[in-house]
C-alpha distance (Angstrom), angle and dihedral (degrees) to the residues before:
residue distance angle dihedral
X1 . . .
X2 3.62 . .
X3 4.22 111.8 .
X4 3.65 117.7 -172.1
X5 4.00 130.4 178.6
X6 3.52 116.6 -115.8
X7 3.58 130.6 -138.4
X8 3.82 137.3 167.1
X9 3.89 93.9 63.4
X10 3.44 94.8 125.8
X11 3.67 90.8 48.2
X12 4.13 90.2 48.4
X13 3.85 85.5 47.3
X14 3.33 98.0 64.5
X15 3.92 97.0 49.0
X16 3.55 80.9 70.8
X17 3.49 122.2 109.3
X18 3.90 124.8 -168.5
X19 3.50 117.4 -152.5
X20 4.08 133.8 -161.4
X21 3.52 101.4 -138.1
X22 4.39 140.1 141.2
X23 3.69 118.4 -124.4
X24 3.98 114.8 -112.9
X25 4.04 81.4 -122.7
X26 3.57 97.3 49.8
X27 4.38 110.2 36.5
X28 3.36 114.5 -178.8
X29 3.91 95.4 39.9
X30 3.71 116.1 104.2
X31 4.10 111.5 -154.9
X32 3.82 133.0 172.4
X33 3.49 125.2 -133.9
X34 3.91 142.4 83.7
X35 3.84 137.8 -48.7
X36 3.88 105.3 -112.7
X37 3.87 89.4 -144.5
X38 3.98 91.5 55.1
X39 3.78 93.9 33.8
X40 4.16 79.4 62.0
X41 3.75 98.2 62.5
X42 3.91 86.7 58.3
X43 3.72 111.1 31.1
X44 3.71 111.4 7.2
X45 4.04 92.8 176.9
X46 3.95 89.3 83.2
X47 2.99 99.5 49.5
X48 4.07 132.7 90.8
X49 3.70 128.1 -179.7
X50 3.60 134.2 46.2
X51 3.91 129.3 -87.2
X52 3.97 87.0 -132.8
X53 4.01 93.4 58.4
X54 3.67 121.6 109.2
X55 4.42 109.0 -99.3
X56 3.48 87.3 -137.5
X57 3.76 108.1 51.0
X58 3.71 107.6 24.0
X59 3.82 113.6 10.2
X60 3.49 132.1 -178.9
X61 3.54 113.4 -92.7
X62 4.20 128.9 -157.3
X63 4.06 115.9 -133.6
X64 3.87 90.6 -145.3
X65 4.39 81.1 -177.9
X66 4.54 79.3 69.3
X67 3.98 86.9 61.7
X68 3.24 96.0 54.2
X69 3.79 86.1 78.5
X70 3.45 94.8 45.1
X71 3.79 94.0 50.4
X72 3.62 99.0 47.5
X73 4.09 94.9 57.5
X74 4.20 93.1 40.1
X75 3.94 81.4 56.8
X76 4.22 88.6 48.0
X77 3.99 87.9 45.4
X78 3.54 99.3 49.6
X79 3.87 89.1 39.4
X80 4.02 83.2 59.6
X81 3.87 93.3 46.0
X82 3.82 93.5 53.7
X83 3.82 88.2 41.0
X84 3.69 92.8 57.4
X85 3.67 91.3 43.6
X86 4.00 95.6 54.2
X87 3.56 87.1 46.3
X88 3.37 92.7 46.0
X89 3.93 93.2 54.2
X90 3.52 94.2 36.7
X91 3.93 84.4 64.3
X92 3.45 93.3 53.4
X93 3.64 93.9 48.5
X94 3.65 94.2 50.9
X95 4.33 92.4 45.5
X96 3.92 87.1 56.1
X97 3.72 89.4 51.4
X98 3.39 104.3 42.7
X99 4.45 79.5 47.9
X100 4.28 83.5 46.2
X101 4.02 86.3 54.6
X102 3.67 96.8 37.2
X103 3.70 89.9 54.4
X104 3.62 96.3 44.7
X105 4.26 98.2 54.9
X106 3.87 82.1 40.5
X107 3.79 91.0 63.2
C-alpha cells in the first residue's frame, strides 16, 4: 500500500465552478452543481465517462461521494491558514503591548 498526504485541495477547490443548469433529459428542471467535462480538468477522480460520448446516450456523470475527500481536507487547510493568521496577529498584538507596558514603567 502506498499512503501519501495530500495537499492543494483548497487550491483544486476553487477551480471548481458550480453551474445552475437543466439536464438535456429532464428540461424544465433547474439543478446546481458542476459540468463533468470541466470538473475533469481539475479533479478527474470524480468523474466517469468520456468527453467524446454522445450527451444524450451516455453522459458524463460526477461521483459527488469523490468530493467528499476533497472537501474535508480544503476545510482542514483553510482551518490552518486562518489559524496561522490569528496566531500570527495575536503575536503582534501581544509585542505592541508588552512595548506599550515597557514604555510606560520606563517613563
Amino acid at each position: 500500500m502506498n499512503i501519501k498526504e495530500y495537499s492543494n485541495a483548497l487550491n483544486v477547490l476553487s477551480n471548481i465552478g458550480i453551474k445552475k443548469y437543466e439536464r438535456i433529459s429532464n428540461p424544465g428542471i433547474e439543478e446546481i452543481g458542476v459540468i463533468a467535462q470541466e470538473l475533469q480538468k481539475v479533479y478527474p477522480q470524480a468523474v466517469s465517462g468520456s468527453p467524446d460520448s454522445d450527451v444524450k446516450t451516455d453522459p458524463m456523470m460526477v461521483d459527488y461521494s469523490k468530493l467528499t475527500p476533497l472537501l474535508v481536507k480544503a476545510v482542514q487547510e483553510q482551518q490552518e491558514t486562518i489559524k496561522k493568521k490569528l496566531e500570527d496577529k495575536l503575536s503582534k498584538i501581544e509585542s505592541l503591548l508588552e512595548r506599550k507596558r515597557f514604555t510606560t514603567v520606563s517613563n
